[in-house]
N, C-alpha and C positions, 0 to 999 in steps of 0.2 A: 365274192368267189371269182376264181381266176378264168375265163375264156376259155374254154379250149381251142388249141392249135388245129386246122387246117391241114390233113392229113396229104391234102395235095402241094401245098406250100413246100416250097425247094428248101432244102436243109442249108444253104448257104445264106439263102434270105433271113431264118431265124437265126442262125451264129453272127450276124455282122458283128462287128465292134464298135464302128465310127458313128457317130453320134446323130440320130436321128432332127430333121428340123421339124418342131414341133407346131401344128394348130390345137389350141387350144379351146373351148368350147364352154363357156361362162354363162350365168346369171346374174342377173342385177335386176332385181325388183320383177316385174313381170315380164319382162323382155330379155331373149338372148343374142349375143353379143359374140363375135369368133376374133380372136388376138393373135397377130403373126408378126410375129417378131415386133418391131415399134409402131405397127399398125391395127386398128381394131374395127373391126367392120359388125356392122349393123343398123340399127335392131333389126332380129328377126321375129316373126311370132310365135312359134315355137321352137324348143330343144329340137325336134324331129326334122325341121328345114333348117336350122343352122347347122347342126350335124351334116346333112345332105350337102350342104355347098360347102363346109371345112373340109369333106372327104373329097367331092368333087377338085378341088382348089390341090388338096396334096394329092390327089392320083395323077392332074396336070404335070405339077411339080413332079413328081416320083416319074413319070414319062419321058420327064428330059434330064433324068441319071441323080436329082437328088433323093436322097433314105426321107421317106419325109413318116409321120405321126399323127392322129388327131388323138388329143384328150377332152375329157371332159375334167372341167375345174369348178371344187363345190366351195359351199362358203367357207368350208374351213382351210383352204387354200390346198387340200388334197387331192392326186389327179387319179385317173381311171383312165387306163387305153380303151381306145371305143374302134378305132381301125387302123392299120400297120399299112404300108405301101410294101408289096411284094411278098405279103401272108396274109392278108383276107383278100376275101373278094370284091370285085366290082364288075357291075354297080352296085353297094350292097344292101343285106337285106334287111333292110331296117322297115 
C-alpha cells in the first residue's frame, strides 16, 4: 500500500523531476546492510537502525542541495520508499 503524502510537504518538493540519489536498505541473512552508490556499509542489527542512519546519512546529503531517497531492498530485488528528502519528516517516526 502506497504512503500517504505529507500534507505539509511543498508541492515543488513532490513534482521534482531529476532523479533522486538513492540509499538503499538490504538484508542478507540476519544482518542489514545500507548501499550507496559503490559503497555498502554495515552490518547493522536491525532493519530499524539501518533505516535510522540511511535516513540520517540522506537528510545530511539532502542539507547540502542533493534530492536524495532511502529504500528498502527485498529479496526479490523489489524496492519500497521508506523516506523522501523534502516530503517526510525528520527525524522520523519510525
Amino acid at each position: 500500500m502506497p504512503r500517504p503524502l505529507e500534507t505539509n510537504a511543498p508541492i515543488a518538493a513532490i513534482l521534482r523531476t531529476e532523479p533522486r540519489r538513492p540509499y538503499f536498505v538490504l538484508r542478507r541473512q540476519d544482518r542489514w546492510f545500507i548501499a550507496f552508490g559503490d559503497e555498502e556499509f554495515g552490518p547493522y542489527q536491525s532493519e530499524r537502525e539501518a533505516l535510522l542512519f540511511a535516513i540520517d546519512a540522506a537528510h545530511g546529503l539532502g542539507e547540502k542541495g542533493e534530492e536524495t531517497q532511502v529504500l528498502e531492498l527485498d529479496e526479490r530485488g523489489s524496492t519500497q520508499p521508506v523516506w523522501t528528502y523534502g516530503i517526510d519528516s525528520y527525524p522520523p517516526g519510525l
